[in-house]
N, C-alpha and C positions, 0 to 999 in steps of 0.2 A: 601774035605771040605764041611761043611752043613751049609745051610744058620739058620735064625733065628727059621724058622719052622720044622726043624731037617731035611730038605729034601736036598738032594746032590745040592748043587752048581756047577754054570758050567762056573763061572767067578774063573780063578787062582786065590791063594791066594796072587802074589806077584802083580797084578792089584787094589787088593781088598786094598791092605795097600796101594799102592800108589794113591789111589781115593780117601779114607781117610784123608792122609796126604795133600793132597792137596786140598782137600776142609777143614780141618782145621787151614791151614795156613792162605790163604787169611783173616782171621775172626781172628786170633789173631793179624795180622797185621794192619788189619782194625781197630784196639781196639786200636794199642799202634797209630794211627795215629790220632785218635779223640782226644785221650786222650790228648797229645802233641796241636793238636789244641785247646784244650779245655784249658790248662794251657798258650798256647800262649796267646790266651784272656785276661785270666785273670790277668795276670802278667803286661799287656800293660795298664791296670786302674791304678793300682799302680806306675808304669812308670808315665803316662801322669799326677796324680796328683803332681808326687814328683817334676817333672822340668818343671811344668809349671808356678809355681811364681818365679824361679828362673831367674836370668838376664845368659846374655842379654835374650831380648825377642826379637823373630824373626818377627819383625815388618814387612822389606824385604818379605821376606817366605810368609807372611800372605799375605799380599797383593797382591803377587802374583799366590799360589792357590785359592783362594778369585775369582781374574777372569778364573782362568781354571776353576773350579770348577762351574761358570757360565754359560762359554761359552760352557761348554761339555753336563749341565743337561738341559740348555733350550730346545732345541730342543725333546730330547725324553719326556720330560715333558709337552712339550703344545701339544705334538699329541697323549699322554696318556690321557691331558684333555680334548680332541675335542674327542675321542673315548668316552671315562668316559659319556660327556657330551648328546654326542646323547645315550647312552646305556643306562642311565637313563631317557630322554625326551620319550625315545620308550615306558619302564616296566610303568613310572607313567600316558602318556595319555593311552596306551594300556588300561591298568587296571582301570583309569578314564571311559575312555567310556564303560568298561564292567558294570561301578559299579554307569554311570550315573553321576561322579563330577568328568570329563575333565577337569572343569576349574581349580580344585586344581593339575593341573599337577605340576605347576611351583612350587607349595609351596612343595610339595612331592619331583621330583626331584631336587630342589634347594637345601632342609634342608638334602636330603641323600647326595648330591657332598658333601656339604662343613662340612658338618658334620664329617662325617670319608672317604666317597669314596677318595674323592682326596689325601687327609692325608695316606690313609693305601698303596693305589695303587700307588701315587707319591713314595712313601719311598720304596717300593719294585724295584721300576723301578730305584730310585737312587741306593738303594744299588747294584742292575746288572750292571749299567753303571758306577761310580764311584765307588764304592767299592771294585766291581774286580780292576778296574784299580791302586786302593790303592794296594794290594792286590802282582799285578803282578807287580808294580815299586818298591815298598819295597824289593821284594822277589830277582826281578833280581838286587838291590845293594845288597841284603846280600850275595847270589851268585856267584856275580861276586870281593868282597870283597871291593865294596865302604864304607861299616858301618864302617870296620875296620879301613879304610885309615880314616873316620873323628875322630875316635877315636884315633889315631894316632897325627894327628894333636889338640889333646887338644878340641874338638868338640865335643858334645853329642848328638850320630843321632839322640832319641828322642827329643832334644829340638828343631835339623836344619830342621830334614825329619816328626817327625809325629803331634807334636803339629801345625803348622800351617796349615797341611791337616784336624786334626780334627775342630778346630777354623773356618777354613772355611767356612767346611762343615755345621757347625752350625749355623753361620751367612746366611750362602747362600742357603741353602735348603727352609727355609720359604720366602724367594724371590721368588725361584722357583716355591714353592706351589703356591703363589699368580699367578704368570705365568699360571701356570696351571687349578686355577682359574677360571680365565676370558676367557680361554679358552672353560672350561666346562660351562659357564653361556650364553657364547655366540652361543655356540653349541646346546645348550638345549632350546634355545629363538627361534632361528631357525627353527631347525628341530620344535618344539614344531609346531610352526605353518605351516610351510609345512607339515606335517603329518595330524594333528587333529586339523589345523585352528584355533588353539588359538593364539588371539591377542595379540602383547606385552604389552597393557598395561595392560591387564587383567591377562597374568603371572606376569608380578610383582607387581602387586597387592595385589595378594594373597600369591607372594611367601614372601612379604616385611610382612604379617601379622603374618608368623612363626619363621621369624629369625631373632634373637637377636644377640648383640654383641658380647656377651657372649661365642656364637657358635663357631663365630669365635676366639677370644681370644683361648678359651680351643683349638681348632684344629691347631693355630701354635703353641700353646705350644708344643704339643706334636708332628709335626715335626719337634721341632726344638732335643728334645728328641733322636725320631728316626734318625737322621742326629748324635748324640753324638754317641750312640752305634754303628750304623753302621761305621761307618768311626773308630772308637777304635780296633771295634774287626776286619775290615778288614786290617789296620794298624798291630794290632798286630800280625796275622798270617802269614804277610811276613816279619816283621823283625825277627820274632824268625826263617825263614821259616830254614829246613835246604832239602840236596838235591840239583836235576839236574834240568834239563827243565822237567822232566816229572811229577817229587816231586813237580814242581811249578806248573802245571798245576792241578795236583788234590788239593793243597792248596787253589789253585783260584775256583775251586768247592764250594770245602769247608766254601769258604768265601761266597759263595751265599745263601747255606744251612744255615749255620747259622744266615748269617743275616736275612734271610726270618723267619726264625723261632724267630728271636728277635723281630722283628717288630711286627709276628701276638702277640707273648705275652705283648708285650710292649700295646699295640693297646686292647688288651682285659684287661689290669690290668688296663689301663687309665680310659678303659669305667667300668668296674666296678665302679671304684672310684669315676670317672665322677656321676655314677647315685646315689651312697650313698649319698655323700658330697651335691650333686645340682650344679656343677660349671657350667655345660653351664645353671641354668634355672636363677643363680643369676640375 
């Protein structure tokens, strides 16, 4: 056998086809598994709009992922914003004092947290911590045949199981943000001054002279956005899931990847639009 340059090979041919085949399988499989992921998504928008006016409405449900959904993201969210907070108070006095206006530290790192850093960075950190978790409870009822048993019983798992995890999510994630917030403002007032001895009341001073309401406004909107998609498409990728423990586990990947990659486009179509339109300068 002669390789591609007409020169004698010294790998058998029956290695050669089986190296082949087997690096062409993994990659057609890989293909039919996005693709399915990519249809599970999109099939669960059309789900969540058809039975969410529909009665009953799981009041119940809501309510109570509403506090899980609370109780799970506070914590990785205010130690996202104490991080967030000083890693901005460091780039704006850092570059302050290289550049001579330290005292606009506060107004530099104030209007980038609350602008998009906590919004883009909070929403990635939900989707890791809730979204898988969407993700892996849907996936082990379909699994283990809890959908069916509600279906069974005259029960529509999207209206028992996914409508009040996304509802939640969407109520409860701009909470969160807020959390996370005050987190990164109190982080950055801080450190600000243990690092480059600016006073507080000379960062908020100047940080009070850049930031409009507005700011705010357009930045829970759009976590409240990013909390819609993520929680839908992680929802939907474990109800359609199909598969073992191992099928779940790469689903629950899956549901990170994608959502991470919803968020940054979600977060760059906003800011686009954001800067045509003028929403935060109204």
């Amino acid at each position: 056998m002669q390789n591609e340059k007409g020169q004698p090979s010294l790998t058998p041919p029956g290695i050669v086809t089986t190296i082949r085949a087997s690096m062409s399988r993994p990659e057609s499989e890989a293909a039919r598994e996005w693709r399915h992921a990519g249809a599970s998504t999109a099939s669960m928008y059309g789900n969540f709009f058809f039975w969410l006016f529909r009665e009953p409405f799981p009041v119940r449900q809501l309510g109570q992922q509403f506090v899980r959904v609370m109780l799970e993201g506070v914590g990785i969210l205010a130690v996202a914003g104490i991080v967030e907070g000083a890693m901005f108070a460091w780039l704006a006095g850092w570059y302050g004092t290289k550049f001579s206006v330290v005292n606009w530290a506060g107004a530099a790192s104030l209007y980038l947290l609350l602008s998009a850093a906590t919004t883009l960075i909070g929403a990635m950190m939900f989707a890791a911590k809730l979204g898988t978790a969407f993700t892996v409870e849907i996936g082990s009822m379909q699994m283990s045949g809890q959908l069916d048993a509600l279906r069974l019983m005259a029960v529509e798992p999207t209206q028992y199981i996914v409508i009040p995890r996304v509802l939640a999510s969407i109520l409860a994630f701009p909470l969160l943000k807020a959390v996370s917030d005050m987190c990164a403002i109190v982080a950055a007032i801080v450190l600000s001054r243990l690092w480059f001895d600016i006073s507080v009341p000379i960062f908020l001073q100047h940080a009070l002279l850049v930031l409009k309401h507005t700011i705010l406004t357009t930045s829970y909107i759009r976590s409240a956005l990013h909390a819609f998609f993520i929680s839908v498409n992680a929802c939907g990728l474990g109800f359609n899931f199909e598969g073992g423990a191992i099928e779940l586990g790469r689903t629950t990947t899956k549901s990170v990847v994608i959502n991470f990659i919803c968020v940054l486009v979600i977060d760059t179509v906003y800011g686009v639009m954001d800067s045509v339109f003028g929403w935060s300068t109204l």
